[in-house]
C-alpha positions as YAML, in Angstrom:
chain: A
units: angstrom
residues:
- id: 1
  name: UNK
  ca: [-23.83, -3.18, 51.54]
- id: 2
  name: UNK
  ca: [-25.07, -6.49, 51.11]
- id: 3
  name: UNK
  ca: [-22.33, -9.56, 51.99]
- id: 4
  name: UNK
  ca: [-21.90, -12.29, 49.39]
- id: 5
  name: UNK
  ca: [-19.45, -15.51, 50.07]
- id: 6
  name: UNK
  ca: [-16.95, -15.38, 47.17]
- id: 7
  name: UNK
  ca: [-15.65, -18.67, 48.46]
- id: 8
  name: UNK
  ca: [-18.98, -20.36, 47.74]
- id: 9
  name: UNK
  ca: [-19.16, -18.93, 44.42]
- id: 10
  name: UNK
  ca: [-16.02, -20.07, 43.39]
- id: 11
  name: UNK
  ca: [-17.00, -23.77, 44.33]
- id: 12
  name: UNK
  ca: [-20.02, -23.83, 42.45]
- id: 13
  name: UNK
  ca: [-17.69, -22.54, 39.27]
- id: 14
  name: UNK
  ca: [-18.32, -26.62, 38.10]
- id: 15
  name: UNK
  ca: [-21.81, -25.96, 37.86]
- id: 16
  name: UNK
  ca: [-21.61, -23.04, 35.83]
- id: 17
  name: UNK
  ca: [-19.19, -24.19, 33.52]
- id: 18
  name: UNK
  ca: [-21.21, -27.00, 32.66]
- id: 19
  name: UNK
  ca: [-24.16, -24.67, 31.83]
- id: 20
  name: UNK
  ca: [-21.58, -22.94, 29.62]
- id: 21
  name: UNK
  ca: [-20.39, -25.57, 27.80]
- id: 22
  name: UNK
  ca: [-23.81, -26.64, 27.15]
- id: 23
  name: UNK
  ca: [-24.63, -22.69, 25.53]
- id: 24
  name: UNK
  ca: [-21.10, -23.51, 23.59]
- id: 25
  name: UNK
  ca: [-18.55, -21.81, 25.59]
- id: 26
  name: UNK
  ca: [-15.78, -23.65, 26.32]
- id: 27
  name: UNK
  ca: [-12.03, -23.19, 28.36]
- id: 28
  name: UNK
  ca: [-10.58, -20.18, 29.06]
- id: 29
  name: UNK
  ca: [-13.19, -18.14, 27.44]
- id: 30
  name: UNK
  ca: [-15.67, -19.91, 29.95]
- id: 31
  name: UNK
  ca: [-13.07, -19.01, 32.72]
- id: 32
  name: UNK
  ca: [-13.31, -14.89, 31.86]
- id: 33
  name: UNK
  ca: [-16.71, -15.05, 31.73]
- id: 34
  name: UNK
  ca: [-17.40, -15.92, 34.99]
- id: 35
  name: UNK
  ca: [-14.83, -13.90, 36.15]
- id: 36
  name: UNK
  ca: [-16.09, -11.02, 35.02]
- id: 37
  name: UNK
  ca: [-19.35, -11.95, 35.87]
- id: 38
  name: UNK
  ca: [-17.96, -11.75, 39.45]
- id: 39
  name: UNK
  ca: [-16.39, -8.52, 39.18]
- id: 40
  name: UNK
  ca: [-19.89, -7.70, 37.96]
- id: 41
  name: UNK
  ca: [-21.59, -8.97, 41.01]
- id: 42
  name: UNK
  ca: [-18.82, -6.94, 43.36]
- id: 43
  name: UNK
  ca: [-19.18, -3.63, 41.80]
- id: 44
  name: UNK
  ca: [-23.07, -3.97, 41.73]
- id: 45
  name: UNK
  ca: [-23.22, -4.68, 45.54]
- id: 46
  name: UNK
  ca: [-20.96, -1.49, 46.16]
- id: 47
  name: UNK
  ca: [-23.88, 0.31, 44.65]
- id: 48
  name: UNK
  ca: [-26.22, 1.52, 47.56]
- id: 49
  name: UNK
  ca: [-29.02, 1.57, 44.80]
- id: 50
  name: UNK
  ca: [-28.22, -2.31, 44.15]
- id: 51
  name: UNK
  ca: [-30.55, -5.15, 45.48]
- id: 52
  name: UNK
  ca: [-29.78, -8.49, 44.72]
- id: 53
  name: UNK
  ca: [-33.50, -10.17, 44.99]
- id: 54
  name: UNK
  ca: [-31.87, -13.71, 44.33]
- id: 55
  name: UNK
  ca: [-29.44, -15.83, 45.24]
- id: 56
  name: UNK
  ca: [-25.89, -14.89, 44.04]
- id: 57
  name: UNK
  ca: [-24.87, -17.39, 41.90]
- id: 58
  name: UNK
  ca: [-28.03, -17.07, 40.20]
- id: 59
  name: UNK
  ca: [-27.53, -13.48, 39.55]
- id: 60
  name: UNK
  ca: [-24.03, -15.12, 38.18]
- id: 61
  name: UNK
  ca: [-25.03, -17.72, 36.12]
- id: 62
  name: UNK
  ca: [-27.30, -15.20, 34.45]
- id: 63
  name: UNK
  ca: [-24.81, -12.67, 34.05]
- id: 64
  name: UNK
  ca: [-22.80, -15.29, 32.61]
- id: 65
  name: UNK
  ca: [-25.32, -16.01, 29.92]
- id: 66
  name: UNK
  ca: [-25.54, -12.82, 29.01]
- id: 67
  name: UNK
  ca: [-21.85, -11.99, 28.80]
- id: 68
  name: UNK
  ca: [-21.39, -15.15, 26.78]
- id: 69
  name: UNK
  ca: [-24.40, -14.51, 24.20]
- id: 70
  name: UNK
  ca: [-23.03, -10.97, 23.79]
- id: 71
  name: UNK
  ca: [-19.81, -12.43, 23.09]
- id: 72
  name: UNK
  ca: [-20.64, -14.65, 20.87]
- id: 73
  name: UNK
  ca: [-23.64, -12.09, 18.94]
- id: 74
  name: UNK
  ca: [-20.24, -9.81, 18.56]
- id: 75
  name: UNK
  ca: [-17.94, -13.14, 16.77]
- id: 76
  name: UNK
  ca: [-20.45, -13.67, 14.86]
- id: 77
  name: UNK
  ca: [-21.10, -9.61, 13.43]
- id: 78
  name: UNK
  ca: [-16.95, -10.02, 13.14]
- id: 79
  name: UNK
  ca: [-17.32, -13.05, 10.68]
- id: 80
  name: UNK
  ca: [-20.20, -11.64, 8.90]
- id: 81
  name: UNK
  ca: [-17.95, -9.14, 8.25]
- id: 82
  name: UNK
  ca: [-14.53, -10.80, 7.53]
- id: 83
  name: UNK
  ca: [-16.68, -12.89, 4.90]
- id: 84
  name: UNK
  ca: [-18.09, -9.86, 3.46]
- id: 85
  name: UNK
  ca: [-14.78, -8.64, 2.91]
- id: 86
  name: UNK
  ca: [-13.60, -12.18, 1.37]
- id: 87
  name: UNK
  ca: [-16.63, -12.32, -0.87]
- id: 88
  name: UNK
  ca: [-15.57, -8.29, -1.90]
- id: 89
  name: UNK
  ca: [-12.03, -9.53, -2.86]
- id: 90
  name: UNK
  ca: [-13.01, -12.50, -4.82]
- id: 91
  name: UNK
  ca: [-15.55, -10.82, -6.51]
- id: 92
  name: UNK
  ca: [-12.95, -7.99, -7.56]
- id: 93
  name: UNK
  ca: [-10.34, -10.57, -8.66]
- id: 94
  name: UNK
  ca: [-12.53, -12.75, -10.77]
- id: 95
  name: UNK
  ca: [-13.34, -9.08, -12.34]
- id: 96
  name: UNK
  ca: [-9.79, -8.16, -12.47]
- id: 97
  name: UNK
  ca: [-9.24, -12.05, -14.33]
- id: 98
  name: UNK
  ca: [-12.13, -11.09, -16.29]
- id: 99
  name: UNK
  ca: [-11.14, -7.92, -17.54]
- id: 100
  name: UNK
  ca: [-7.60, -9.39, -18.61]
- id: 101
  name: UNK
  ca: [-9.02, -12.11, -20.54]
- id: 102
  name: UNK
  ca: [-11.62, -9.76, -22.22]
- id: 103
  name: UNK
  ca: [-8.56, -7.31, -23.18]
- id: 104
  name: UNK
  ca: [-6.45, -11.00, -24.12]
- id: 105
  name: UNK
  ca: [-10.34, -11.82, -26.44]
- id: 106
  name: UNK
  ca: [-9.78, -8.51, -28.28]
- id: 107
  name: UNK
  ca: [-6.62, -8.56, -28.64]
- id: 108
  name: UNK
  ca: [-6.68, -12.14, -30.65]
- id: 109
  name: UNK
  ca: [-9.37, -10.78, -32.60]
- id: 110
  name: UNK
  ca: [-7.63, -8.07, -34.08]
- id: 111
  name: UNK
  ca: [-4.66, -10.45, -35.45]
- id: 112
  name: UNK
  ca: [-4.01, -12.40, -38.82]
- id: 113
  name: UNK
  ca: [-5.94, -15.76, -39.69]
- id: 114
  name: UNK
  ca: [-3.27, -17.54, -39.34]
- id: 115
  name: UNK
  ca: [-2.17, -16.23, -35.55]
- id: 116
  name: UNK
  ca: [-5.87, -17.22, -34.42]
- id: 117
  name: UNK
  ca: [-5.56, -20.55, -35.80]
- id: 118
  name: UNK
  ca: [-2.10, -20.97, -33.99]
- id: 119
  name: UNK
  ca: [-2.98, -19.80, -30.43]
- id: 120
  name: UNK
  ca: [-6.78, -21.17, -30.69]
- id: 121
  name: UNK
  ca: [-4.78, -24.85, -31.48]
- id: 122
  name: UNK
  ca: [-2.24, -24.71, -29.05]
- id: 123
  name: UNK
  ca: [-4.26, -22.68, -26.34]
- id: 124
  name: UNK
  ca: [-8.05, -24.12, -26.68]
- id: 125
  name: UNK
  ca: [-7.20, -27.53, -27.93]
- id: 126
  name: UNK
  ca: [-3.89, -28.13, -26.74]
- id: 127
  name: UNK
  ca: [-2.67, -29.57, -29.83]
- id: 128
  name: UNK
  ca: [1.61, -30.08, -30.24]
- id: 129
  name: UNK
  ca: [3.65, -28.02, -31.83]
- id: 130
  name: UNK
  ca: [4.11, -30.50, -34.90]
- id: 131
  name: UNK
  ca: [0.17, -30.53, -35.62]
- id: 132
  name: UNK
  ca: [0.08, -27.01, -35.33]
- id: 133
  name: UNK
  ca: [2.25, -26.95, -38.43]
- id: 134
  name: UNK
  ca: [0.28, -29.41, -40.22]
- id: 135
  name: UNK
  ca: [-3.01, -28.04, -39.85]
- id: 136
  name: UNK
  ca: [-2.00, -24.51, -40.54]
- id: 137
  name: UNK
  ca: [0.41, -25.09, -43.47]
- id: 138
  name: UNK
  ca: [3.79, -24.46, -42.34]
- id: 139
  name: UNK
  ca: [6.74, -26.28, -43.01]
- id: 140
  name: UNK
  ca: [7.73, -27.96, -39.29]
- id: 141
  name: UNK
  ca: [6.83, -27.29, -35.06]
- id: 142
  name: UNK
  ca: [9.91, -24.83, -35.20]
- id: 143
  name: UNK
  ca: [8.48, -22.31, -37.63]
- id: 144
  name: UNK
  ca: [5.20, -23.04, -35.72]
- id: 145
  name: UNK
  ca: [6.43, -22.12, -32.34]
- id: 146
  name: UNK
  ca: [8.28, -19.45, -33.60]
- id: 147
  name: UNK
  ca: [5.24, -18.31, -35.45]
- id: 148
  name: UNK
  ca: [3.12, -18.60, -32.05]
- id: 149
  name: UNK
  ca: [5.60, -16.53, -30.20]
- id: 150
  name: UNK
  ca: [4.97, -13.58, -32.78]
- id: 151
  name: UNK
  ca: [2.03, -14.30, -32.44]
- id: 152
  name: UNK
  ca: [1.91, -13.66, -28.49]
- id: 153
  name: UNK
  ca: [4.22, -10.74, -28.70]
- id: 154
  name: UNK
  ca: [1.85, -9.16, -30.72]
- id: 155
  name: UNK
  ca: [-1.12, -9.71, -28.84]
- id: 156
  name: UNK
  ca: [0.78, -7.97, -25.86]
- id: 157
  name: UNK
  ca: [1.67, -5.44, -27.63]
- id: 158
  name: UNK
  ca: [-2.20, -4.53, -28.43]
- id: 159
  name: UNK
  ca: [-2.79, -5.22, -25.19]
- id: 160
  name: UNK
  ca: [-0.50, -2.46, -23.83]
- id: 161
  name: UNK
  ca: [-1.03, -0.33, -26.70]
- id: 162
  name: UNK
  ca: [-4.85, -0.43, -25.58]
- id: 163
  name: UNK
  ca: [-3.95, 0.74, -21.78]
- id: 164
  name: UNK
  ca: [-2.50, 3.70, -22.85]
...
């Protein structure tokens, strides 16, 4: 079994923490590499089959690099796939959104003259209450609103009679 000084590995940590920085790793994660890298090195010496050709902290620093790009190769398949997943759910709510306000669309279409003129007004043009009534012909904004809550109460009622 070939003899390594763990000591002297340990002081040139500096060295190869630097080299991870510079490939992006940083703190702790930095730390667990290179510990692992270690543990590495020790169970690879126990193997009779094992030669290290180079100098140990080479054989480190390289194990290092390779832990670290593994690492971060495995992040990155993680976020490709947690934004996949975000992308899935948006696109399945702005279809969800997009089937209500079809459903709402139909449901408007089917009503009275009058109740399209109301909820287009106060809906797509945001007009008040009191020019609601003035446009459409009714007497004040009371009758109006009442008339636009009817109006609603209707369309949800074709909307749920629809579902079923």
């Amino acid at each position: 079994m070939q003899e390594v000084n763990l000591k002297n590995l340990y002081r040139r940590w500096p060295i190869v923490r630097r080299e991870l920085r510079i490939l992006g790793c940083q703190g702790s994660a930095a730390e667990d590499i290179f510990q692992e890298a270690l543990l590495i090195l020790c169970r690879k010496l126990e193997d009779p089959r094992f030669e290290l050709d180079v100098e140990a902290i080479h054989y480190v620093k390289s194990t290092c690099k390779f832990l670290w790009f593994n690492q971060a190769r495995k992040a990155q398949k993680q976020q490709t796939v947690e934004l996949n997943q975000e992308v899935a759910q948006i696109d399945e709510d702005w279809l969800e959104k997009e089937e209500k306000l079809t459903s709402i669309e139909e449901a408007i279409l089917k009503l009275g003259k009058q109740c399209q003129q109301i909820l287009t007004l106060f809906y797509s043009k945001s007009l008040s209450m009191e020019k609601i009534a003035q446009k459409v012909g009714l007497r004040n904004e009371k009758v109006a609103k009442a008339q636009k809550y009817r109006c609603i109460q209707k369309v949800k009622e074709l909307i749920q009679h629809g579902k079923s």
